[in-house]
C-alpha atoms as an extended CHARMM CRD file, in Angstrom:
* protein
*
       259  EXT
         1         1  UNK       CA             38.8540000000       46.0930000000       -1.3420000000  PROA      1               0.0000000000
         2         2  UNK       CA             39.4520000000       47.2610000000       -4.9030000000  PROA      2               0.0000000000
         3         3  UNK       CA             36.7130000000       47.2710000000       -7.7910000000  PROA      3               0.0000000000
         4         4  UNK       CA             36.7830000000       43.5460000000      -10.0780000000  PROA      4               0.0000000000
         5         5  UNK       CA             38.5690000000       43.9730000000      -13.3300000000  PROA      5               0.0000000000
         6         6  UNK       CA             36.1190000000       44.6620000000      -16.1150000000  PROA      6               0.0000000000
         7         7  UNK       CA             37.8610000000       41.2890000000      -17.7710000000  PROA      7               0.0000000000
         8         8  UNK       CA             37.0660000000       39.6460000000      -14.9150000000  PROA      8               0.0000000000
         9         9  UNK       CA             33.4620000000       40.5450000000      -14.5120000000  PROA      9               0.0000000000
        10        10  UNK       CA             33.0380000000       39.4300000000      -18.1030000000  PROA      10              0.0000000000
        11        11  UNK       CA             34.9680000000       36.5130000000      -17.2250000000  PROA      11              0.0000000000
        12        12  UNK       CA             32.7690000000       35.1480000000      -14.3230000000  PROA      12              0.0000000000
        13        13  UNK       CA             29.6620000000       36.1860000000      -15.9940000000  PROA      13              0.0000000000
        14        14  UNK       CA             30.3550000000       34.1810000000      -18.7510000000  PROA      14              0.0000000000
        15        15  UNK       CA             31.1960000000       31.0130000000      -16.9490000000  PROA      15              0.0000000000
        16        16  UNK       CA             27.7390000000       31.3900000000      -15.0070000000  PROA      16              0.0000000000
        17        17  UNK       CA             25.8290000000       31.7400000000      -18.0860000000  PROA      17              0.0000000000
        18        18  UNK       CA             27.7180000000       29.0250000000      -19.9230000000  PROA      18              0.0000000000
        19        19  UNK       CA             27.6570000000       26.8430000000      -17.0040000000  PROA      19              0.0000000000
        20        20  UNK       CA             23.8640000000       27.4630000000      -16.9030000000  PROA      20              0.0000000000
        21        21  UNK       CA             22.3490000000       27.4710000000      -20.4280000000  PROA      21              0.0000000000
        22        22  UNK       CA             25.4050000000       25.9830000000      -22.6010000000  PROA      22              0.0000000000
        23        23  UNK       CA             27.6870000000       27.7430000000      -24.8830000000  PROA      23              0.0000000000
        24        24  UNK       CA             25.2820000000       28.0930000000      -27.9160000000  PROA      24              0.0000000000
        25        25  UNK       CA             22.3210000000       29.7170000000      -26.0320000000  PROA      25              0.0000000000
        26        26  UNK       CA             24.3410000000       32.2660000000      -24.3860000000  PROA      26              0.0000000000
        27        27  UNK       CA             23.6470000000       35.5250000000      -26.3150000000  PROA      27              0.0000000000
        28        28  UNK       CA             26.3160000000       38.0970000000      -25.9890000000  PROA      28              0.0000000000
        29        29  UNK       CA             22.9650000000       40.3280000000      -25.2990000000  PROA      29              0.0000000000
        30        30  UNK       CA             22.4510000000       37.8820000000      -22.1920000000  PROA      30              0.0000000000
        31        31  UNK       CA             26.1160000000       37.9540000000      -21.5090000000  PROA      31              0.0000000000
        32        32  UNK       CA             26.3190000000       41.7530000000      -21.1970000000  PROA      32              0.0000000000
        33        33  UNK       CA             23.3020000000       41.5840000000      -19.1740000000  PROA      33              0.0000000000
        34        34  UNK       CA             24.4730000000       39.5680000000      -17.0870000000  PROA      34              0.0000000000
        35        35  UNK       CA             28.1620000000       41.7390000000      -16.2470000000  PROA      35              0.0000000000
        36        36  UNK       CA             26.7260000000       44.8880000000      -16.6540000000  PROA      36              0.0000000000
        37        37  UNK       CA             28.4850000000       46.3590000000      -19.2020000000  PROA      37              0.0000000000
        38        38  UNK       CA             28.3240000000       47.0160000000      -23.2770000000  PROA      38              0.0000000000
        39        39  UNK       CA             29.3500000000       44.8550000000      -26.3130000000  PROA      39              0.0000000000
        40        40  UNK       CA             32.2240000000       47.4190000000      -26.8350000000  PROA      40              0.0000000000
        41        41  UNK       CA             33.9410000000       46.0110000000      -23.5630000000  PROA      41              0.0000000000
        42        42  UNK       CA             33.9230000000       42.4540000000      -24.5710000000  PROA      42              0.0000000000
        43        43  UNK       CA             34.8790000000       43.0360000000      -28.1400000000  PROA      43              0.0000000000
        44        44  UNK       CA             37.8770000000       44.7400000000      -26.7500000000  PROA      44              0.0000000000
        45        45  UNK       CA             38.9440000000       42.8040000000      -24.1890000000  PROA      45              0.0000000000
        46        46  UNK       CA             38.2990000000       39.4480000000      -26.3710000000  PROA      46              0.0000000000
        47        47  UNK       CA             37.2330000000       39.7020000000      -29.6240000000  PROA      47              0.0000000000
        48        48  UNK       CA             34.3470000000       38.0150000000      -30.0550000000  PROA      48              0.0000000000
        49        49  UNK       CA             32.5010000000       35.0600000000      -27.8640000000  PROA      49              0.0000000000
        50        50  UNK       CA             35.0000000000       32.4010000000      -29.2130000000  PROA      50              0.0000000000
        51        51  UNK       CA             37.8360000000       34.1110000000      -27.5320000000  PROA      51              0.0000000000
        52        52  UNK       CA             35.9590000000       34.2660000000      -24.2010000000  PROA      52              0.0000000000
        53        53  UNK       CA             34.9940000000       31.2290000000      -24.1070000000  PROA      53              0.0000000000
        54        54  UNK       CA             38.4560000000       30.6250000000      -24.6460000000  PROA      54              0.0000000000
        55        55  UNK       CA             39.7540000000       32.6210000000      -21.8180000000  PROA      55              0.0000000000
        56        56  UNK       CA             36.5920000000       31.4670000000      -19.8570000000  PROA      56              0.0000000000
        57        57  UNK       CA             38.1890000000       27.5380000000      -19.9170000000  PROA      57              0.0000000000
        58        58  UNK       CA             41.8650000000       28.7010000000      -19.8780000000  PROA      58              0.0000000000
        59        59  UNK       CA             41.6070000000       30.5540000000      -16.6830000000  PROA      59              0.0000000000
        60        60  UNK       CA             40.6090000000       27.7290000000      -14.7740000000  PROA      60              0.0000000000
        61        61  UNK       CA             42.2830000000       24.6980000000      -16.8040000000  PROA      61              0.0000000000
        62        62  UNK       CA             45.6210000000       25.8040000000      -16.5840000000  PROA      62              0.0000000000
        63        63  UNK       CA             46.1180000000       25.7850000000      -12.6810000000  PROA      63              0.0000000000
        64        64  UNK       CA             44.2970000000       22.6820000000      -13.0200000000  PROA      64              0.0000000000
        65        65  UNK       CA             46.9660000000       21.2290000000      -15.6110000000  PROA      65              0.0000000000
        66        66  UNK       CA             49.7950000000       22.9070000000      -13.5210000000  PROA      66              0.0000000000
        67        67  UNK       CA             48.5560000000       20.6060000000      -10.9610000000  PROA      67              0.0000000000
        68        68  UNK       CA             48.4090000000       17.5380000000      -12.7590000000  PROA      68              0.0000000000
        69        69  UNK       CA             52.0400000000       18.2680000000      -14.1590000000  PROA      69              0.0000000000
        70        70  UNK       CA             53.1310000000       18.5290000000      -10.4720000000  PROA      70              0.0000000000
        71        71  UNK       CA             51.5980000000       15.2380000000       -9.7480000000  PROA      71              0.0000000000
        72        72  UNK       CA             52.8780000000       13.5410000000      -12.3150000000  PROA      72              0.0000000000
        73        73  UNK       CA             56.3970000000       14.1210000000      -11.4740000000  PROA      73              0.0000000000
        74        74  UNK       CA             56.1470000000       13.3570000000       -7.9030000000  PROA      74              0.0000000000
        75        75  UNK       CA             54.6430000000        9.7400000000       -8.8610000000  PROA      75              0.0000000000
        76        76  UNK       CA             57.4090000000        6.7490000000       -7.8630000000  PROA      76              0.0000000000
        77        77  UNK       CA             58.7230000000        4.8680000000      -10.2780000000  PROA      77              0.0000000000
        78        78  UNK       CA             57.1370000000        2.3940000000      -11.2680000000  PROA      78              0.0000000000
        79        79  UNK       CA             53.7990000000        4.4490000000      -11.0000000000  PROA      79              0.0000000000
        80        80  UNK       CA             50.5080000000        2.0960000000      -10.1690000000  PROA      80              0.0000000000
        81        81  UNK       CA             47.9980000000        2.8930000000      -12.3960000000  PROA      81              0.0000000000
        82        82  UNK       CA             45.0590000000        4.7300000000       -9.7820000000  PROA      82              0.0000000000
        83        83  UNK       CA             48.1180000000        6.9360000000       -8.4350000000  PROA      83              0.0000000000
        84        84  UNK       CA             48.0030000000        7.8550000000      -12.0200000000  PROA      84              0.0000000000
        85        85  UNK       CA             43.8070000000        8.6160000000      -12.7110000000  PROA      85              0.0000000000
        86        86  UNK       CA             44.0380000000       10.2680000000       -9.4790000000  PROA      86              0.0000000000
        87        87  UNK       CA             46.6640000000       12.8590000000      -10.6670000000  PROA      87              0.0000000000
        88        88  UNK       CA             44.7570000000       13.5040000000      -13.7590000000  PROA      88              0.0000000000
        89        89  UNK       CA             40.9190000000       13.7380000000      -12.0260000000  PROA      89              0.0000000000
        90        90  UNK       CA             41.3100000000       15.1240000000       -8.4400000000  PROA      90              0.0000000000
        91        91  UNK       CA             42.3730000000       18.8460000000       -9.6420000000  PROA      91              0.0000000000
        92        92  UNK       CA             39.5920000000       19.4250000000      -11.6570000000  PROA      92              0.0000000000
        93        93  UNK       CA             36.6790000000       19.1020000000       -8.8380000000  PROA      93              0.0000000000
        94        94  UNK       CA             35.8710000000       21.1950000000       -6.3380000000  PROA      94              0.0000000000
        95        95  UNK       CA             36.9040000000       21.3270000000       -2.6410000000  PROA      95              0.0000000000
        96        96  UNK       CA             38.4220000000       17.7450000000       -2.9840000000  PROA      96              0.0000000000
        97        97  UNK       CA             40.3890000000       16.7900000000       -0.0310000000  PROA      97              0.0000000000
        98        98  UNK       CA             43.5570000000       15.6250000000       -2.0610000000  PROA      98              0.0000000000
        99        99  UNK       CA             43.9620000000       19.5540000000       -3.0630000000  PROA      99              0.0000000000
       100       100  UNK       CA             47.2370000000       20.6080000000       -2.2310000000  PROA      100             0.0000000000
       101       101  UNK       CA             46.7910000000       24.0840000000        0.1850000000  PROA      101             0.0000000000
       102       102  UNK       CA             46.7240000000       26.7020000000       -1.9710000000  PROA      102             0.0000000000
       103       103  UNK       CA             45.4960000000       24.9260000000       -5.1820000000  PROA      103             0.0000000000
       104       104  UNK       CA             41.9420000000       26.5400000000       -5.5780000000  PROA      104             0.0000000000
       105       105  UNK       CA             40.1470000000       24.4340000000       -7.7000000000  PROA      105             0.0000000000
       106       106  UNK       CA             37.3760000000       25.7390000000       -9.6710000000  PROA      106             0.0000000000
       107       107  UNK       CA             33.7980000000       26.3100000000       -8.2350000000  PROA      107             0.0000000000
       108       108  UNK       CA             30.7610000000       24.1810000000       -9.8710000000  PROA      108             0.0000000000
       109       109  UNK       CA             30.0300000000       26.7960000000      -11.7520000000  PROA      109             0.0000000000
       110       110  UNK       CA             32.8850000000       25.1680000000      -13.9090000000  PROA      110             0.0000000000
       111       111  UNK       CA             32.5220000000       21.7340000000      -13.4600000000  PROA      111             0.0000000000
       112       112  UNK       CA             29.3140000000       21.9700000000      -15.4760000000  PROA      112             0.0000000000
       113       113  UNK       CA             30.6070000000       24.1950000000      -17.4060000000  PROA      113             0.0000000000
       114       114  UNK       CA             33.2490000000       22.1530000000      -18.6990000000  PROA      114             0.0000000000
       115       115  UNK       CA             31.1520000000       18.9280000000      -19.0760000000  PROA      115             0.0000000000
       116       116  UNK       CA             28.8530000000       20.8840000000      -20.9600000000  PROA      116             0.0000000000
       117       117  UNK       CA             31.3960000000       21.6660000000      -23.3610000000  PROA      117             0.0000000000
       118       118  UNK       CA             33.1070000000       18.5040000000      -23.3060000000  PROA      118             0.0000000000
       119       119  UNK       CA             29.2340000000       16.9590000000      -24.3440000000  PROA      119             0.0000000000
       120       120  UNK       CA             28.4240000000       20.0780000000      -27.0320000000  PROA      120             0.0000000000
       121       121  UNK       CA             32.1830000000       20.4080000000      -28.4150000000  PROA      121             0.0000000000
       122       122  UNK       CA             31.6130000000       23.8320000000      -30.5520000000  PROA      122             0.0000000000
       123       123  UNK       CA             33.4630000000       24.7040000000      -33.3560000000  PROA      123             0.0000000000
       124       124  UNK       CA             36.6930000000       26.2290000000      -31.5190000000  PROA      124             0.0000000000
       125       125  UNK       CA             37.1720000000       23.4600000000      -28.2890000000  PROA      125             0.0000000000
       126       126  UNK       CA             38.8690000000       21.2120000000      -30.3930000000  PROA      126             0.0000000000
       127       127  UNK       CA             41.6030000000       23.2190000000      -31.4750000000  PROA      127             0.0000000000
       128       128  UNK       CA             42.0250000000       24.9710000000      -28.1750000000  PROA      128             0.0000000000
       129       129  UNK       CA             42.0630000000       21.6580000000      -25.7850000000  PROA      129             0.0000000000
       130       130  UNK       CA             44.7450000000       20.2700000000      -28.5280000000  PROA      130             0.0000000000
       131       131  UNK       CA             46.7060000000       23.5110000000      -27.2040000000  PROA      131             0.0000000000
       132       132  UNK       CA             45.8320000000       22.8450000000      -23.5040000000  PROA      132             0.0000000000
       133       133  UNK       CA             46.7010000000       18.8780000000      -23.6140000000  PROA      133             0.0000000000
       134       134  UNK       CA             49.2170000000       18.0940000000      -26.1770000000  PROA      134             0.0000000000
       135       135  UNK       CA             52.1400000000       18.1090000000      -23.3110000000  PROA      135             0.0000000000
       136       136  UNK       CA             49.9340000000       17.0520000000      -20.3940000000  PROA      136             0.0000000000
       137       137  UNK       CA             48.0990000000       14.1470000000      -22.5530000000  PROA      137             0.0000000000
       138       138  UNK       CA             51.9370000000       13.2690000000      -23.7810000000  PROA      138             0.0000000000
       139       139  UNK       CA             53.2900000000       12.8110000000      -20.1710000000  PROA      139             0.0000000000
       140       140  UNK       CA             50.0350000000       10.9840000000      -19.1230000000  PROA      140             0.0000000000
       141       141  UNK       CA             50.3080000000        8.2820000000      -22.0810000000  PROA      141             0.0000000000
       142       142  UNK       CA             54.2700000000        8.4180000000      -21.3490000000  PROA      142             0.0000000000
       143       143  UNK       CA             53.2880000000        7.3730000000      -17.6860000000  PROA      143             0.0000000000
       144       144  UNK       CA             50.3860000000        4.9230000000      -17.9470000000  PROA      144             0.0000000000
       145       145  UNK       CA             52.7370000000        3.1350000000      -21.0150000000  PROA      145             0.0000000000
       146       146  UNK       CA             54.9340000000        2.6060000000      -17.9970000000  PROA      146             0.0000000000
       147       147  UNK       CA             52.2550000000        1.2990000000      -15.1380000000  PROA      147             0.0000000000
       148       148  UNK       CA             50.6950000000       -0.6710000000      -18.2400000000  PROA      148             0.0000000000
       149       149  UNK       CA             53.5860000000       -2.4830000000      -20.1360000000  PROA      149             0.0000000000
       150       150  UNK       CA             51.3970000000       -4.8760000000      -21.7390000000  PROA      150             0.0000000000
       151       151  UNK       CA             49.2930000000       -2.2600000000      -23.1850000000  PROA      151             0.0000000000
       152       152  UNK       CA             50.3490000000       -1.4010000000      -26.6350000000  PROA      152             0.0000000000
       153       153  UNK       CA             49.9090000000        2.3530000000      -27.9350000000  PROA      153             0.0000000000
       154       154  UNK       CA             46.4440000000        2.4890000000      -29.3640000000  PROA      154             0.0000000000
       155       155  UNK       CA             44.7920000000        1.0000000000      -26.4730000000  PROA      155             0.0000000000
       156       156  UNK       CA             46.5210000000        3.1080000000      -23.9030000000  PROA      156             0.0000000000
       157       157  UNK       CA             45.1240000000        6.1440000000      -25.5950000000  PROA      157             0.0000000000
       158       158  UNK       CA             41.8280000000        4.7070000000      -25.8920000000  PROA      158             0.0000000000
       159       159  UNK       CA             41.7690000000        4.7310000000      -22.5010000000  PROA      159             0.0000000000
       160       160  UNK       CA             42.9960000000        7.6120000000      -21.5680000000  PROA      160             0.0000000000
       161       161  UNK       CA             40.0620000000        9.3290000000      -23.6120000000  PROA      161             0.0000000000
       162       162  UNK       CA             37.6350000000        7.2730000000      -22.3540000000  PROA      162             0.0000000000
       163       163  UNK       CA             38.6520000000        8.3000000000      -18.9280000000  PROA      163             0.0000000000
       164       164  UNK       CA             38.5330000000       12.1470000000      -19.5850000000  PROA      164             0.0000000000
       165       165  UNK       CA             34.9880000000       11.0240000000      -21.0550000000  PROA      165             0.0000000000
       166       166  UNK       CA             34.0040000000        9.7380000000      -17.7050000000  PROA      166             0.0000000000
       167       167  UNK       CA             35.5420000000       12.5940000000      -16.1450000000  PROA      167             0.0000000000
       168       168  UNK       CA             33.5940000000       14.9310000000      -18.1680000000  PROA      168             0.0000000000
       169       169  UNK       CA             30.3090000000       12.9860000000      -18.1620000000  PROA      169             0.0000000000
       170       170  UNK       CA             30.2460000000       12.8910000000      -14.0380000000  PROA      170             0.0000000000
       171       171  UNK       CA             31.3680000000       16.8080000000      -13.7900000000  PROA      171             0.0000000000
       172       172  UNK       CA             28.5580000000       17.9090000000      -15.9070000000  PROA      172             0.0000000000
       173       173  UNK       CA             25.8710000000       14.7740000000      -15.2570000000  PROA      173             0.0000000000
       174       174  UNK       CA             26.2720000000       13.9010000000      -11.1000000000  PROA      174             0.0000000000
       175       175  UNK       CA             23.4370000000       15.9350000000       -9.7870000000  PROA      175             0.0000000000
       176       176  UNK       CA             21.6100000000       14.4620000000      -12.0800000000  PROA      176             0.0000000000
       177       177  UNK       CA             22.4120000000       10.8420000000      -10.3450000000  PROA      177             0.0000000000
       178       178  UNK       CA             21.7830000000       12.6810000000       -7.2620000000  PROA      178             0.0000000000
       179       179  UNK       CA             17.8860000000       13.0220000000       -8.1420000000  PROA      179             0.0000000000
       180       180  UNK       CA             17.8940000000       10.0550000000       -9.9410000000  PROA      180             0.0000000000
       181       181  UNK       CA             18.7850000000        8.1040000000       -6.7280000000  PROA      181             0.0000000000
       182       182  UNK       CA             16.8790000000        9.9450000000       -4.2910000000  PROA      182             0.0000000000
       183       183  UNK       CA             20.1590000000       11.2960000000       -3.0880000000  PROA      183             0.0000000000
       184       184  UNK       CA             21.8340000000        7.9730000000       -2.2260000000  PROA      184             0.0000000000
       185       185  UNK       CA             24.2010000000        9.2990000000       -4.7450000000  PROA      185             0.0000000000
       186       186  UNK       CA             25.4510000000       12.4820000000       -2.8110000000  PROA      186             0.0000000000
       187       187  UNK       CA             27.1400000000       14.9290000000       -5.5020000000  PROA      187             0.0000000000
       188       188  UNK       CA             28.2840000000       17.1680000000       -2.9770000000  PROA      188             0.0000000000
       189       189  UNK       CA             30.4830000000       14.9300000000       -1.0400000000  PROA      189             0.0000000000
       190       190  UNK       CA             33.2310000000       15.5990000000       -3.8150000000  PROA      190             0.0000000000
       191       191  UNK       CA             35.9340000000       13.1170000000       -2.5100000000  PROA      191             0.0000000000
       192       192  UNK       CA             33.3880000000       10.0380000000       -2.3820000000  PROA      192             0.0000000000
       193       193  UNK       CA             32.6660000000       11.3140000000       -6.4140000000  PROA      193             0.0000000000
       194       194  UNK       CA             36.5110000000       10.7570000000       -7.1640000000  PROA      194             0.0000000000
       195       195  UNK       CA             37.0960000000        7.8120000000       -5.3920000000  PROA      195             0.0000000000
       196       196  UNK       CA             34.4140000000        6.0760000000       -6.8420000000  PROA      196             0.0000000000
       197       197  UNK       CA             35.9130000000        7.6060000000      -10.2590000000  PROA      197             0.0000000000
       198       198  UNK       CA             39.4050000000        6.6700000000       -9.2910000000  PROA      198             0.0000000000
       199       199  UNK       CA             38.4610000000        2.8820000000       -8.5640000000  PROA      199             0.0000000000
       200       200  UNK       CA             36.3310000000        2.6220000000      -11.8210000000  PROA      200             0.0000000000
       201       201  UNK       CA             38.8760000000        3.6990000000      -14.2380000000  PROA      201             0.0000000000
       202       202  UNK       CA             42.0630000000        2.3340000000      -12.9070000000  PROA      202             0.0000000000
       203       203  UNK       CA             39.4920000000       -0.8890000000      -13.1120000000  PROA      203             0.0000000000
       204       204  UNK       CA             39.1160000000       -0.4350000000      -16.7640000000  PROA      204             0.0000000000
       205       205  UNK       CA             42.8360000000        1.0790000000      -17.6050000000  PROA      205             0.0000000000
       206       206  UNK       CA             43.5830000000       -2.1460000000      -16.2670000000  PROA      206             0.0000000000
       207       207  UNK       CA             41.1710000000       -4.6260000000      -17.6760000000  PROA      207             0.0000000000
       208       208  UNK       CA             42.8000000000       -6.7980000000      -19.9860000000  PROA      208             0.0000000000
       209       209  UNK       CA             43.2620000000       -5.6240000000      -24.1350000000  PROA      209             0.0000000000
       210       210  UNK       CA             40.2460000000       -6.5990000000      -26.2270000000  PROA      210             0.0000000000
       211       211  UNK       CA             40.9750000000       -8.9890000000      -29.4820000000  PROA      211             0.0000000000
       212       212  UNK       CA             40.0070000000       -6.2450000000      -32.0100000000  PROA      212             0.0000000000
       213       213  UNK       CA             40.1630000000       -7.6380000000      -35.6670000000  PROA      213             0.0000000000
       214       214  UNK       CA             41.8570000000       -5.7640000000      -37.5320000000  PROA      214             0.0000000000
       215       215  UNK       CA             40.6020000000       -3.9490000000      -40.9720000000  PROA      215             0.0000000000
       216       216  UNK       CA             41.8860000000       -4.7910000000      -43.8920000000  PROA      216             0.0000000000
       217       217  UNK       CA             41.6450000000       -1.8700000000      -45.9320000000  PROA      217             0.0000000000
       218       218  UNK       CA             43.1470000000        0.3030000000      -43.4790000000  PROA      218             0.0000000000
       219       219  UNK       CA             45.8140000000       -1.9930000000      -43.0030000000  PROA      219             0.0000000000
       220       220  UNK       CA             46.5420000000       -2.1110000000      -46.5790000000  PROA      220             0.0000000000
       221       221  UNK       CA             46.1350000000        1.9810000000      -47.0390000000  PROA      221             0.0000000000
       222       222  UNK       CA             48.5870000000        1.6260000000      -43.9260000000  PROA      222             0.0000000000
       223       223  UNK       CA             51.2040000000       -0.6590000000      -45.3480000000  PROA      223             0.0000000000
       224       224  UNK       CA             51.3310000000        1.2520000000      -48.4580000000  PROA      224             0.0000000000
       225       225  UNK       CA             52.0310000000        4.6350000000      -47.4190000000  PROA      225             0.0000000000
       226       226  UNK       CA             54.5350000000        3.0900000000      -44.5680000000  PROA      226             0.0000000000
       227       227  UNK       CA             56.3950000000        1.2150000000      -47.8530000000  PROA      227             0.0000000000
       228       228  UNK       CA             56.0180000000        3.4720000000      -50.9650000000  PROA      228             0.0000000000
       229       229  UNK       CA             58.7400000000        1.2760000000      -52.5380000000  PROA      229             0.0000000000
       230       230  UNK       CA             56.0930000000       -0.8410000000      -52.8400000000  PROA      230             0.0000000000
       231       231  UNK       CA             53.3800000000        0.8490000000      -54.4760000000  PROA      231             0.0000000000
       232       232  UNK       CA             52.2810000000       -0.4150000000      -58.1590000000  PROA      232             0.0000000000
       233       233  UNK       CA             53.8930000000        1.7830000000      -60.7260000000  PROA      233             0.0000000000
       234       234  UNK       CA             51.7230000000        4.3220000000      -62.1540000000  PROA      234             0.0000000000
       235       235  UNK       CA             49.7480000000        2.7330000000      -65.8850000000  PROA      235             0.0000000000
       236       236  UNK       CA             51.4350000000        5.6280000000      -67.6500000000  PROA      236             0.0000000000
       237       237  UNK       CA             54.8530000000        3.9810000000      -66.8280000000  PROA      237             0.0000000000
       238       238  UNK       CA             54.1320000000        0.6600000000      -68.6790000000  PROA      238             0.0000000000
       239       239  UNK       CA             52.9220000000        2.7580000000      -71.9440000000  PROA      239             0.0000000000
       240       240  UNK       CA             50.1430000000        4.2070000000      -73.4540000000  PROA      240             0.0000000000
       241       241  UNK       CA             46.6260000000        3.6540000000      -72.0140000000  PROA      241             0.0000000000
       242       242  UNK       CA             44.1560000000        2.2900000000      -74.8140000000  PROA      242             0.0000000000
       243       243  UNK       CA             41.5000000000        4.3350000000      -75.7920000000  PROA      243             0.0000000000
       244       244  UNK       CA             38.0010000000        3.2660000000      -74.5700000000  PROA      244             0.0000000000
       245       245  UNK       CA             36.1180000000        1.0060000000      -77.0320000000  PROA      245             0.0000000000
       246       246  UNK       CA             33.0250000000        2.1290000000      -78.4550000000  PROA      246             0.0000000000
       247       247  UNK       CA             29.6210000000        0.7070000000      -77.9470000000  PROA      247             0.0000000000
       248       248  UNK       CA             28.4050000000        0.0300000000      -81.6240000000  PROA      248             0.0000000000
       249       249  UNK       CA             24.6530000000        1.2200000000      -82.2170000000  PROA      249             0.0000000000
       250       250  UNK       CA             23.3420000000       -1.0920000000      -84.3990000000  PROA      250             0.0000000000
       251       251  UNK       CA             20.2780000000        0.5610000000      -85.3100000000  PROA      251             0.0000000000
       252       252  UNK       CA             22.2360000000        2.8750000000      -86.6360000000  PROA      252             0.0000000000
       253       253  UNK       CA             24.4550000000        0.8300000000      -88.5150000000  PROA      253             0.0000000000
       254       254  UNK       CA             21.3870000000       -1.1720000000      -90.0720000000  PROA      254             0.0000000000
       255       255  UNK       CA             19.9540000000        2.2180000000      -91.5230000000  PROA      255             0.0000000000
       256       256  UNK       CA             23.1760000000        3.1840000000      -93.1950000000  PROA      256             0.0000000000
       257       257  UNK       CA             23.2760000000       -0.4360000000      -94.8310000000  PROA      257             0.0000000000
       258       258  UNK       CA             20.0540000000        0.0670000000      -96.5370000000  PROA      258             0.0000000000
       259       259  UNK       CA             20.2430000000        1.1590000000      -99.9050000000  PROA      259             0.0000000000
């Protein structure tokens, strides 16, 4: 069996450590440490600990997303709405039934990893999940806009981030319910987790739309920069602004009228 790639070992290190302390109290000291080899290696084979934390997440989100994408296509027409969750929360736990064979889904090393990240969001996870999601989160609106007619736009995305927020939340927080529960709440029985997932947010994707009341401001702001035709002409166009009157001191003005 031939050695592990020095990436790799840097790789796998850093999803233990990041999975186990968090992102921000990782040291690159500790993360050396922990692979066995010098700063040198990870500043060449990354650039710094943003980049591998990078690489740490895109390793293992983007068979994940390859699955969902595969899922998503094989859905009939019209698509009910849990066929839908289900394609988007199965791949990312671990040893779940619904896995196609040979989809290896990422070890719970990740899974808390990931919720831990999804909870702390440092400075670079923003930019890099935009670059991860932007198609698959696309397709997934596209879809649930279709199961959900009645939804408009803004509520259907609502929803979909409040079900990656669930998603994230029971990844990084279901041992905790384990403990909590005495373990009535089993965290290891991984396809009882998503089907109790599943059921919960297809409930609420479903649930009818709230009366929100709508604020006026923005929709003002809104209606102005959809209509600039509209907008009030600038003061300068309707001549020249008058000069600011002056407050009059009249203390002053008493002292110059005495003789």
């Amino acid at each position: 069996m031939s050695e592990p790639d020095t990436k790799d070992v840097i790789l796998d290190a850093a999803e233990v450590l990041f999975a186990e302390y968090g992102y921000e109290a990782t040291s690159l000291r500790d993360l050396t440490q922990e692979a066995g080899v010098n700063l040198a290696a990870v500043n060449y084979h990354f650039g710094g600990k943003e980049q591998m934390a990078a690489a740490v997440l895109a390793r293992r989100i983007g068979p994940i997303n390859q699955e969902r994408h595969r899922r998503l296509a094989a859905l009939p027409p019209p698509p009910a709405v849990a066929d839908v969750v289900r394609a988007f929360v199965e791949p990312a736990f671990p040893t779940a039934t619904g896995c196609p064979t040979g989809h290896v889904a990422p070890g719970r090393d990740f899974c808390r990893l990931m919720g831990r990240m999804m909870i702390a969001q440092p400075a670079f996870l923003r930019t890099f999940l935009a670059g991860q999601f932007h198609e698959l989160g696309s397709r997934f609106e596209a879809t649930l806009r279709r199961a959900l007619p009645r939804c408009d736009r803004a509520t259907t995305c609502w929803r979909l981030h409040f079900m990656a927020g669930a998603m994230a939340h029971t990844l990084h927080s279901a041992d905790a319910l384990a403990h909590l529960t005495g373990g009535l709440c089993d965290a290891t029985d991984v396809d009882a987790v998503v089907e109790h997932l599943v059921a919960f947010t297809a409930a609420g994707l479903t649930a009818p739309a709230p009366r929100v009341r709508s604020n006026p401001r923005r929709c003002a702001a809104s209606s102005a920069a959809a209509s600039p035709a509209i907008r009030p002409a600038p003061a300068a166009a309707a001549g020249p602004a008058r000069p600011p009157r002056r407050s009059r001191n009249t203390t002053n003005t008493r002292r110059r009228s005495r003789p």
